[in-house]
C-alpha positions as CSV (number, residue, x, y, z in Angstrom):
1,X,103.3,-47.3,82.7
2,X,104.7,-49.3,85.8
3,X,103.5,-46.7,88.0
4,X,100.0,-46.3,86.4
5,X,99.6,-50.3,87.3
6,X,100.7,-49.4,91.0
7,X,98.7,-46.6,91.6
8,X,95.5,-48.2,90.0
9,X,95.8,-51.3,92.3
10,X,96.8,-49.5,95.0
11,X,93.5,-47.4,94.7
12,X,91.5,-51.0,94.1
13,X,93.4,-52.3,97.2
14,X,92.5,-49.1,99.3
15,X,88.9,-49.3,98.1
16,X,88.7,-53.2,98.9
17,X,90.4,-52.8,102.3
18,X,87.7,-49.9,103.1
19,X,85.4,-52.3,101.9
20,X,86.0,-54.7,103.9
21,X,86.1,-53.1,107.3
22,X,83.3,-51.1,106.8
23,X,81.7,-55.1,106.8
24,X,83.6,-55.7,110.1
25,X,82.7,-52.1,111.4
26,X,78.7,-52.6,110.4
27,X,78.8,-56.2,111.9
28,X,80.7,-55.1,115.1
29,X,77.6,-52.1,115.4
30,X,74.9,-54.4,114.4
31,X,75.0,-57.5,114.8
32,X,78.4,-59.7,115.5
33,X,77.0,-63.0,114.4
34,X,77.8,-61.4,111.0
35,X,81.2,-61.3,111.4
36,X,80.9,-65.5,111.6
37,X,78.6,-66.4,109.6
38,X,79.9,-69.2,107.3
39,X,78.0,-68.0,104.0
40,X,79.8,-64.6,104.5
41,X,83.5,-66.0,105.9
42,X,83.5,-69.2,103.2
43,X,81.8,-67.8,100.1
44,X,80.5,-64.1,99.8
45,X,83.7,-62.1,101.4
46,X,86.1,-64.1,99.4
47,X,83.9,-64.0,96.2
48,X,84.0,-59.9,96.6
49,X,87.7,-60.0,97.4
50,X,88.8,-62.2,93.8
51,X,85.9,-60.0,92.1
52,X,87.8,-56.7,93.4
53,X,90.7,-57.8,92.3
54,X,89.7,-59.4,88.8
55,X,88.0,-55.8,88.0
56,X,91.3,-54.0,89.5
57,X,93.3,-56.1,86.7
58,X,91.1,-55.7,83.8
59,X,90.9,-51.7,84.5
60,X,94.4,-51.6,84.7
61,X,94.3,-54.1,81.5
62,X,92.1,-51.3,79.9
63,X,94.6,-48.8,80.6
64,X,97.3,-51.1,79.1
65,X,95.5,-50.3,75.4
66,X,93.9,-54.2,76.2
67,X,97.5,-56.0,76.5
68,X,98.7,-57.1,80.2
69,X,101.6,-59.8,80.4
70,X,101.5,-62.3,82.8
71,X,103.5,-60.8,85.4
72,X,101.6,-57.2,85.1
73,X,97.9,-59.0,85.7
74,X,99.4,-60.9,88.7
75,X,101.0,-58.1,89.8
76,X,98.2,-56.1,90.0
77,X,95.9,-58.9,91.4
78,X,97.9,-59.4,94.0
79,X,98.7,-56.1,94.8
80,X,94.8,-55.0,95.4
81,X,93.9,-58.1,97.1
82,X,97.0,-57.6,99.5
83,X,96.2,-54.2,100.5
84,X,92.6,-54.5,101.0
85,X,93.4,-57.5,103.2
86,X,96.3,-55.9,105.2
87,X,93.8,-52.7,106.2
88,X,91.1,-55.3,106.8
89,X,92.9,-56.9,109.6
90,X,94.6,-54.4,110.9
91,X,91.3,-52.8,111.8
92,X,89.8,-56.0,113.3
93,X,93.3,-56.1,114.7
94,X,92.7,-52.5,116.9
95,X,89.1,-53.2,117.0
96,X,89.1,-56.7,119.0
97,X,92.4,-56.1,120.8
98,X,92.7,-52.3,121.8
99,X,88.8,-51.0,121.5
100,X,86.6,-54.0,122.4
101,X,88.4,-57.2,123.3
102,X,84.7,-57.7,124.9
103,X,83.7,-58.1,122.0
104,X,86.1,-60.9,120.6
105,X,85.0,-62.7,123.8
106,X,81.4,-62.3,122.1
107,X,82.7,-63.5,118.9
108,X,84.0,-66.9,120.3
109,X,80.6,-67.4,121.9
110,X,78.9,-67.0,119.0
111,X,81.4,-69.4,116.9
112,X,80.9,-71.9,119.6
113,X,77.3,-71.8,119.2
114,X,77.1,-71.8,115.7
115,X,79.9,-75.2,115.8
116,X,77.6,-76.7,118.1
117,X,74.2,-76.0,115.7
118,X,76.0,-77.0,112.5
119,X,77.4,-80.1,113.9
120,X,74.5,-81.2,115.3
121,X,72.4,-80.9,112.3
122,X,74.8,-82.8,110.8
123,X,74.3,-85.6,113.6
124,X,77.7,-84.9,114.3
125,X,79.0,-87.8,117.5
126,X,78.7,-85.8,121.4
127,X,82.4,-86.6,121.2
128,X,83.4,-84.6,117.6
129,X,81.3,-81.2,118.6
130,X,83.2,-81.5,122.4
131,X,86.6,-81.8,120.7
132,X,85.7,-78.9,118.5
133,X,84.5,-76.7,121.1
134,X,87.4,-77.0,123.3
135,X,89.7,-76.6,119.8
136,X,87.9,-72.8,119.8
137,X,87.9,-71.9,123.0
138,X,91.5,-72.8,123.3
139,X,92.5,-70.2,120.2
140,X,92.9,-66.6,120.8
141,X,91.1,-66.0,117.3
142,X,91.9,-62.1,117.8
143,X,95.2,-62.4,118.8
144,X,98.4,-60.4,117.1
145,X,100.3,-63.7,116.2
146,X,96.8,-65.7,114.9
147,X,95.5,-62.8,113.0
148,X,98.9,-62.4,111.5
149,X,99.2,-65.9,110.8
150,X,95.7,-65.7,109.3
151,X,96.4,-63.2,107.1
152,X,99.5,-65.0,105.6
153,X,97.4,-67.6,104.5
154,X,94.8,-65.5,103.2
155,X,97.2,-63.5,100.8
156,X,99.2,-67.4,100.0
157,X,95.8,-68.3,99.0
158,X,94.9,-65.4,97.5
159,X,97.9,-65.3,95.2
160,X,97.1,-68.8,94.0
161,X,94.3,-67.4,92.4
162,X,96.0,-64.4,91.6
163,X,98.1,-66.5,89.3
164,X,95.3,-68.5,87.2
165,X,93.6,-65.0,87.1
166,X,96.9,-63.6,85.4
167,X,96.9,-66.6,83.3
168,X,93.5,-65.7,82.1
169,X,93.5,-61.9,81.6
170,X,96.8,-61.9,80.1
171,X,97.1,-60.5,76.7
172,X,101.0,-59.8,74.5
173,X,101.2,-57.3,72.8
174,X,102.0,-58.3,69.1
175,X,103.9,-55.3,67.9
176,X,105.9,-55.3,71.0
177,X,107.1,-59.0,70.0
């Protein structure tokens, strides 16, 4: 059965990864102010990505005849959320440093802008929207080591939820006790 749970959340990790840069591929063709928006980079794309891998875990719980222990719901969270983020940066990874670095350069510029909108609505000081500003345009935001760096802390946080999402689909068997 160990192998059933890999290859399902494999699959679910594949299938998120594609997922997710097809989003970076469409925004990249269409329109890259989608690829910053806040809405879609705070709430929507990280919403999909705990949704993918709550349904990943409770088909793989279905398989399980309804019983998962801790470690196999985690296990197969994390394992589908780690995938489809891997592929996810590896192709914004090729795509902003080998295809169109251009394009990053775009990127930054529309970041910048956005900053400067948001923290002005906000009545943000001259000073506080400078300082931020110069904090972007001093990152290399499509870098190897920043994207690499990023990603860490998208799978640490990831598996934090991972583990109260294994808390809450897991199931024991009773006859197995």
């Amino acid at each position: 059965m160990e192998k059933s749970l890999k290859s399902i959340a494999i699959n679910y990790g594949l299938y998120l990864g594609i997922g997710l840069s097809l989003y970076t591929l469409i925004g990249y063709a269409i329109n890259l102010g989608l690829l910053v928006n806040y809405w879609a980079m705070l709430l929507i794309l990280p919403l999909a990505i705990v949704i993918f891998g709550i349904v990943a875990t409770a088909k793989i719980k279905a398989q399980f005849n309804g019983f998962l222990s801790f470690k196999e719901a985690f296990s197969s969270f994390f394992i589908t959320v780690s995938i489809g983020i891997i592929i996810s940066t590896f192709v914004s990874i090729i795509l902003f440093n080998f295809i169109d670095p251009d394009a990053a350069i775009e990127i930054k510029n529309i970041l910048i802008n956005n900053t400067e909108d948001l923290m002005r609505s906000m009545n943000a000081p001259v000073e506080a929207i400078a300082e931020s500003v110069n904090k972007i345009e001093s990152q290399d935001t499509f870098a190897l080591g920043t994207q690499l760096k990023s990603l860490a802390q998208s799978i640490i946080f990831f598996a934090i939820i991972g583990l109260l999402v294994a808390a809450a689909m897991k199931k024991s068997n009773p006859n197995a006790e």
